[in-house]
DRENTOR-411757 format. One line per 4 residues: their letters; for each residue z, x, y of C-alpha. Coordinates in steps of 0.5 Angstrom, whole numbers. Layout:
N
a	Z,X,Y  ...
This chain:
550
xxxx	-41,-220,526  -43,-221,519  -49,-219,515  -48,-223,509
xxxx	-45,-230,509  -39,-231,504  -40,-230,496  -44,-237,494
xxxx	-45,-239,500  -52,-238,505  -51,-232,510  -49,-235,517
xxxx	-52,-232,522  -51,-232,530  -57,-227,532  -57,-223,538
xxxx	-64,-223,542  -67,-218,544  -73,-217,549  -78,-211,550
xxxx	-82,-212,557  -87,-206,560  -88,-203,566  -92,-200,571
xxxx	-99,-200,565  -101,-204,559  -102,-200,553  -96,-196,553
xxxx	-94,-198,545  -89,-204,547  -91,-206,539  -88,-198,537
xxxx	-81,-198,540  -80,-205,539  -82,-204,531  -79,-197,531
xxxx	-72,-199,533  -73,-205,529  -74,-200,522  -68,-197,525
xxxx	-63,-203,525  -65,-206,519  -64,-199,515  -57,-200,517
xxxx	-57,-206,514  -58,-211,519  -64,-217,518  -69,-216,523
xxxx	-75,-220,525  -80,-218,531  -84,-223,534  -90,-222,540
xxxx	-92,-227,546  -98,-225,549  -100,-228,556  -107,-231,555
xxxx	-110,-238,554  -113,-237,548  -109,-241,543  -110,-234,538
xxxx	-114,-228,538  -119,-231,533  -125,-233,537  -124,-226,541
xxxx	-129,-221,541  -126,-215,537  -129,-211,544  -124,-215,547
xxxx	-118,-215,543  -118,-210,536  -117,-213,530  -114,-219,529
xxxx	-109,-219,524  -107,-226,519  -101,-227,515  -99,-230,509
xxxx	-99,-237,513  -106,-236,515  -104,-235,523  -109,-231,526
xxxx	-104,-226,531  -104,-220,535  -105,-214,531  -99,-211,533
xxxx	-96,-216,527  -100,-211,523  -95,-205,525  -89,-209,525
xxxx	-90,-211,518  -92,-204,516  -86,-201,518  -82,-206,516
xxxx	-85,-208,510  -82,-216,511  -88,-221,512  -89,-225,519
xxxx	-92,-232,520  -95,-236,525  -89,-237,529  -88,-229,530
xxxx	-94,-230,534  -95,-235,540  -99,-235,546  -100,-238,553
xxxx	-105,-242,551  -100,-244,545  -95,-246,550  -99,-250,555
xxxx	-102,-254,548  -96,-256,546  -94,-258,553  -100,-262,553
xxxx	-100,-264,547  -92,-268,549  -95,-270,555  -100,-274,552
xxxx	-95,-277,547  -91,-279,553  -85,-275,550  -83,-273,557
xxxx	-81,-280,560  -86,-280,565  -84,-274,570  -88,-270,572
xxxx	-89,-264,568  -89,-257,571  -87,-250,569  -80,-250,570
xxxx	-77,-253,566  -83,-256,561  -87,-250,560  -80,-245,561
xxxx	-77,-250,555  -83,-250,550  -83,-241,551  -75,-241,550
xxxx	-75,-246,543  -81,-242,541  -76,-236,542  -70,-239,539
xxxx	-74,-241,533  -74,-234,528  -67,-235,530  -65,-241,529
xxxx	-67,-240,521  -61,-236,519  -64,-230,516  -64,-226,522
xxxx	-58,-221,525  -63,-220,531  -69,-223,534  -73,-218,537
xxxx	-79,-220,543  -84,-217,545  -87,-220,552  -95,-218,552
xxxx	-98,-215,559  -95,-212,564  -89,-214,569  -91,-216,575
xxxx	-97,-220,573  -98,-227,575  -99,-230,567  -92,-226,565
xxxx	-88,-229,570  -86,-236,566  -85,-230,560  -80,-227,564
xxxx	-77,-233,567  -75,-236,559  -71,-229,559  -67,-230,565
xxxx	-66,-237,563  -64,-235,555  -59,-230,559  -54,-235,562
xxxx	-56,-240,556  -54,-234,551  -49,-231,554  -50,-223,556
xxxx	-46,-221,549  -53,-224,544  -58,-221,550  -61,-215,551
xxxx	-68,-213,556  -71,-206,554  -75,-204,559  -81,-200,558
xxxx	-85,-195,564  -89,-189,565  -86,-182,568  -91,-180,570
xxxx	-92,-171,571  -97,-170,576  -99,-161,575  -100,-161,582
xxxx	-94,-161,584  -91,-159,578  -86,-165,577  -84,-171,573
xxxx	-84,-177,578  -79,-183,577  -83,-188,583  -87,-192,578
xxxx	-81,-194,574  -77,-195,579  -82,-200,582  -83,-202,575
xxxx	-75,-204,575  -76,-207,582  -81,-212,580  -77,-214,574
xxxx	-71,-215,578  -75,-219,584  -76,-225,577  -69,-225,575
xxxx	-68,-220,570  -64,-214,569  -67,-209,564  -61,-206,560
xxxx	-64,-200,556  -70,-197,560  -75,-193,555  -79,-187,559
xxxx	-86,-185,556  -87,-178,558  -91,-172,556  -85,-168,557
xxxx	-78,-168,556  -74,-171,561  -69,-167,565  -62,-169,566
xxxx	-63,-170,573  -68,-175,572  -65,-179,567  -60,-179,573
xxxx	-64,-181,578  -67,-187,574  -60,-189,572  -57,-190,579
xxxx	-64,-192,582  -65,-198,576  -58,-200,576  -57,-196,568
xxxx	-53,-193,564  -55,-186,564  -54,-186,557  -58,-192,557
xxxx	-64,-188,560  -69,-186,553  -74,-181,552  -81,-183,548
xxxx	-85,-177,548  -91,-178,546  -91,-176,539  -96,-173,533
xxxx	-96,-180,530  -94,-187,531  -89,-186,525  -85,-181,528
xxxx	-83,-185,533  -77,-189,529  -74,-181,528  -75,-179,536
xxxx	-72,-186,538  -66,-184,532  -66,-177,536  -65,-181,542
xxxx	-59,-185,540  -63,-192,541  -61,-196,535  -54,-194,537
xxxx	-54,-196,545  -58,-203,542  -51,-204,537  -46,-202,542
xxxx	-49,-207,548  -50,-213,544  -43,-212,541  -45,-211,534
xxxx	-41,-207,529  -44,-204,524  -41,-197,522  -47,-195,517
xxxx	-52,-190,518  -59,-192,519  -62,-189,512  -69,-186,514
xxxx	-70,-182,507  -76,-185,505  -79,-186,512  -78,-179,512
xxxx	-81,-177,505  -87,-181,507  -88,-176,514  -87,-170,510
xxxx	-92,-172,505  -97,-175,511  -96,-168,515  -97,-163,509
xxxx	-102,-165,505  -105,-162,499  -112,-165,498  -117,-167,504
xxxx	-122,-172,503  -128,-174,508  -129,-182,508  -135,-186,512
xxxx	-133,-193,514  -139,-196,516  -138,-202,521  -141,-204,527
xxxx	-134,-204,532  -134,-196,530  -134,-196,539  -127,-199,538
xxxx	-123,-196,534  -117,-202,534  -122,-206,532  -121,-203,524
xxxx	-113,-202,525  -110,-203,519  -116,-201,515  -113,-194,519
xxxx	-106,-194,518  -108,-197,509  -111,-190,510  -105,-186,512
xxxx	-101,-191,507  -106,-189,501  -107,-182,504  -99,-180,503
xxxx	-99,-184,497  -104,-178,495  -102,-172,499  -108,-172,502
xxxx	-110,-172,508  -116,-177,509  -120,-176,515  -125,-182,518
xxxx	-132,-181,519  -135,-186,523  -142,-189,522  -145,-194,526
xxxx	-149,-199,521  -154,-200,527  -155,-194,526  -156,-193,519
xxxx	-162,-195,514  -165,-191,507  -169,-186,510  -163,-183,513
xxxx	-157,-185,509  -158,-178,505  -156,-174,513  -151,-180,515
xxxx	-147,-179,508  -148,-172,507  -140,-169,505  -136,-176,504
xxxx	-133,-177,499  -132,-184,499  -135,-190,503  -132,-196,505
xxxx	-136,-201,508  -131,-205,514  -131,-213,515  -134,-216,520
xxxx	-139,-222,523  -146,-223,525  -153,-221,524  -152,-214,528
xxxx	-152,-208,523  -153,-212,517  -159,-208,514  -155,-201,515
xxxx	-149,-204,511  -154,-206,505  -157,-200,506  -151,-196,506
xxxx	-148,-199,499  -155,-198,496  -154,-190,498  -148,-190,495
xxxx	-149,-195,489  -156,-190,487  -152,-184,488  -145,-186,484
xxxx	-141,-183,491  -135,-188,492  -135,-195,495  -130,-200,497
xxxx	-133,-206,501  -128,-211,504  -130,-218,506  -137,-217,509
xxxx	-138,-210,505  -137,-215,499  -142,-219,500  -146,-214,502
xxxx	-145,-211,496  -148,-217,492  -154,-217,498  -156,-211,496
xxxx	-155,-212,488  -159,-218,488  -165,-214,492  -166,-207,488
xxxx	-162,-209,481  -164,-216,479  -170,-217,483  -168,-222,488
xxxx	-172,-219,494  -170,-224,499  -164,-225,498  -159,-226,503
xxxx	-153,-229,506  -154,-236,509  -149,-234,515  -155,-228,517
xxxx	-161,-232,515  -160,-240,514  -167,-241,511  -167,-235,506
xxxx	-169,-237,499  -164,-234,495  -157,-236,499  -153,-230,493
xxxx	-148,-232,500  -147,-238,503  -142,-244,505  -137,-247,502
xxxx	-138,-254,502  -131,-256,506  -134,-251,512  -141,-254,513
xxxx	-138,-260,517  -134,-255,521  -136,-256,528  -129,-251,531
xxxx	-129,-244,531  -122,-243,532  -117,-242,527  -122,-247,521
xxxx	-124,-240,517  -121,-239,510  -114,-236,512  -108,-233,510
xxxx	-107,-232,503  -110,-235,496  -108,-233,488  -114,-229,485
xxxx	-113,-228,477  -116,-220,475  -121,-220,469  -117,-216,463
xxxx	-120,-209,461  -123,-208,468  -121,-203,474  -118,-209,478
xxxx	-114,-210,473  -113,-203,472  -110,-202,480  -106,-209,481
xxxx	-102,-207,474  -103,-215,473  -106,-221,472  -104,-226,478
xxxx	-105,-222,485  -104,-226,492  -108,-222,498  -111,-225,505
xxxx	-116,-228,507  -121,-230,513  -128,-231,513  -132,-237,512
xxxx	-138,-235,507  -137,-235,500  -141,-231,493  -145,-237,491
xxxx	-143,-238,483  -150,-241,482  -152,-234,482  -146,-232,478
xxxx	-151,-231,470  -155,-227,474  -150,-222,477  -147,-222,470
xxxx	-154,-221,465  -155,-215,471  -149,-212,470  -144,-213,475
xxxx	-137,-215,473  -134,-220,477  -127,-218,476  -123,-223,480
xxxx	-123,-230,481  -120,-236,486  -115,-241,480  -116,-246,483
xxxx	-123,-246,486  -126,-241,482  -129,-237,488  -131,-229,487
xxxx	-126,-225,490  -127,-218,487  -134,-215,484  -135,-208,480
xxxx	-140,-204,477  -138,-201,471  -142,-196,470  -140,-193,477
xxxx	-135,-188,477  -132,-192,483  -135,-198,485  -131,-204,488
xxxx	-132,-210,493  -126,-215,494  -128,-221,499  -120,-221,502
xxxx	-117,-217,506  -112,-211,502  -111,-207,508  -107,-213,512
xxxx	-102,-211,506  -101,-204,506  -94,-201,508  -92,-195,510
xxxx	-87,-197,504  -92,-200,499  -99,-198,500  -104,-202,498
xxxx	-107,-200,491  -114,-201,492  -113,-196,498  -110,-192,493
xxxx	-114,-191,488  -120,-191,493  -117,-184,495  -116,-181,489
xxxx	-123,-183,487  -125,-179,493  -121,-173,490  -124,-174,484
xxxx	-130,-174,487  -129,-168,492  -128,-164,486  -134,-166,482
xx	-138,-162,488  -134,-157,487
């Protein structure tokens, strides 16, 4: 099979597809294996993409409570996904889009959709074959555009759940449509140790493979999540029970760091196995290099810092994932390791800011929406602003950031946000004016990317290195630009702004050792290869900072 297409012409490329379903629990990091043997595939050159199907009705995560779900993750296209398309962009450093994440919900939408059309010539619509057909075209989709050497799907959910089954069933039909040499089923399962009788136990992976078995499907790599290493014998004893290889039995030790796993799987041959089963030929070894500088750098720090992220999902901490891993990116990039004090906005207020933020270095401010919690943000930029500590505010930590300099330096004492507080008489936050004819909840917010053009001689400029930036968006409240002379006479820099709508998307106080807010969302862009500068830079204030107090 050919990587690149002949000289002058496109690349022509027949994918193989490649199918990651779970077992015996949820949550046992599906997204993980299938990100990490994607980064080893494509650093041997093969052009990889990765694509989640999650089996609930919404049409997207959007509406869901970051409780339910985490954070929900936007891409270039203004998709709002699953937040494992956060990992498979960070450990691949290639964008996804809306097609890399499709739901039940999706699925049935369309068929409805069709249906209502009349698309179907009057049969009656049902699961096989309509809502199997409409899975397995967005399946084929990514492949279809050929860019990619190999598709890889992750089915969402457990094997054996009643949503799954249709998912499962597009997979058996894909094999006999594709042929067994373009498909490949990678089965993920728990091996439990029970300390009690001393033992590794295979019964639920075997029951796992079972199941999966009973729908049609055969896995052909089964990966073993486990505590401790898995003898020979049990791989033996996996392999004859689950109809494997016994090279096909892997190991996935639970590991330090979730970007130590594509060098576990390496270790364990999985790559390898992936290539020789779907028929490719590819005698390139995967270069890890840069990967590995990453981890020596992330695991052997020379500075360490203390940040408070201050937001009001803090229980959860999957609600703020990618500001997380934009911390470890930053992190590395500094050779620091930078630990996360997390402090609920609830619980915060003047009085006793000093307590909460006593030996942080730098604060940051989270995204969020709604009323909770809003006096605590404010009070927190207040603290942080009057006491020149490091602050970075992302979207809701913006905005507040402009509540609170209206309030305690330009003399706006009732200033508001108008998503807070509709009848506040200095709206410095307010809706556009598209979004205030806006009834629908889902997918209506401003999302995706949008261009911002940085002020020169402002530390905008200074980080980003450039005038025109593209960055991520999802919110629906803006900087009201009726307030903006005010802002400007008092002394804030409004240091990056929409070309096209002249929208605010980055503020800064100048007389601040370090002190930004942007409207977008940076941290959806950082990589474990391309870090993103602001977290960079707001690391290195805090180091700066640290080290003034010393």
């Amino acid at each position: 099979m050919s990587v690149h297409g002949q000289s002058g012409l496109p690349p022509t490329r027949n994918p193989k597809y490649i199918f990651v379903t779970g077992g015996v629990t949820s949550s046992l990091g599906k997204g993980i294996i299938a990100s990490s043997l994607a980064k080893l595939l494509q650093a041997r050159g093969l052009s990889v993409t990765i694509q989640k199907f999650d089996p609930y009705i919404n049409v997207d995560p959007g509406t869901l409570n970051p409780y339910e779900h985490g954070e929900c993750y936007v891409t270039d296209d203004g998709a709002e996904t699953d937040l494992d398309l956060g990992h498979y962009e960070r450990f691949l450093n290639v964008p996804t889009s809306q097609a890399n994440n499709v739901t039940t919900g999706r699925i049935y939408y369309n068929v409805i959709t069709n249906e209502r059309r009349g698309n179907y010539l009057g049969k009656t619509v049902q699961v096989i074959p309509h809502i199997t057909d409409e899975i397995k075209r967005n399946i084929l989709q990514l492949g279809e555009t050929g860019e990619y050497d190999i598709v890889i799907t992750e089915l969402g959910g457990c094997v054996g759940d009643i949503e799954s089954l249709p998912f499962v069933e597009a997979v058996r039909q894909l094999k006999w449509d594709l042929g067994s040499d373009n498909l490949l089923t990678i089965h993920l399962t728990l091996v439990p140790y029970l300390s009690s009788a001393g033992e590794l136990k295979t019964k639920p992976t075997q029951h796992s493979v079972k199941m999966l078995q009973e729908s049609g499907v055969q896995p052909d790599i089964i990966v073993c999540r486990t505590e401790h290493p898995l003898p020979v014998d049990i791989r033996r004893k996996i392999a004859l029970f689950c109809n494997v290889e016994q090279s096909s039995v892997i190991e996935a030790m639970d590991a330090e760091t979730i970007y130590d796993v594509p060098i576990l799987m390496q270790k364990e041959r999985l790559d390898q196995r992936v290539l020789y089963m779907l028929d490719i030929y590819n005698d390139q070894d995967a270069d890890m290099a840069a990967w590995k500088g990453f981890l020596d750098r992330y695991k052997n720090p020379v500075e360490h810092v203390k940040i408070g992220l201050v937001g009001k999902y803090v229980e959860l901490k999957d609600a703020y994932k990618s500001i997380i891993e934009a911390f470890i990116h930053a992190g590395a990039a500094n050779k620091c390791k930078v630990t996360i004090e997390w402090i609920h906005s609830e619980s915060l207020q003047i009085d006793n800011s000093a307590e909460k933020f006593k030996g942080l270095d730098g604060v940051l401010v989270a995204p969020g929406f709604g009323e909770r919690g809003i006096e605590g943000k404010i009070a927190a930029v207040r603290y942080v602003r009057e006491n020149n500590i490091p602050f970075f505010g992302i979207c809701l930590g913006m905005q507040m950031a402009c509540i609170e300099f209206a309030r305690n330096v330009i003399g706006l004492a009732e200033a508001h946000s108008t998503e807070m507080y509709p009848e506040t008489q200095f709206p410095v936050i307010d809706l556009m004016e598209e979004q205030k004819t806006v009834t629908d909840k889902g997918g209506t917010m401003r999302l995706g990317a949008y261009a911002c053009k940085t002020k020169d001689k402002t530390l905008a400029r200074k980080i980003y290195g450039k005038a025109n930036i593209s960055e991520r968006h999802r919110h629906r409240w803006e900087f009201n630009n009726k307030y903006l002379k005010d802002y400007e006479a008092a002394g804030m820099v409004i240091s990056g702004v929409n070309p096209d709508s002249g929208l605010v998307e980055i503020v800064e106080l100048p007389n601040h050792p370090y002190f930004i807010g942007v409207q977008f969302h940076p941290e959806l862009k950082s990589t474990v290869m391309t870090p993103h500068p602001l977290f960079v830079n707001f690391v290195k204030a805090a180091i700066d900072f640290s080290k003034t107090k010393k």
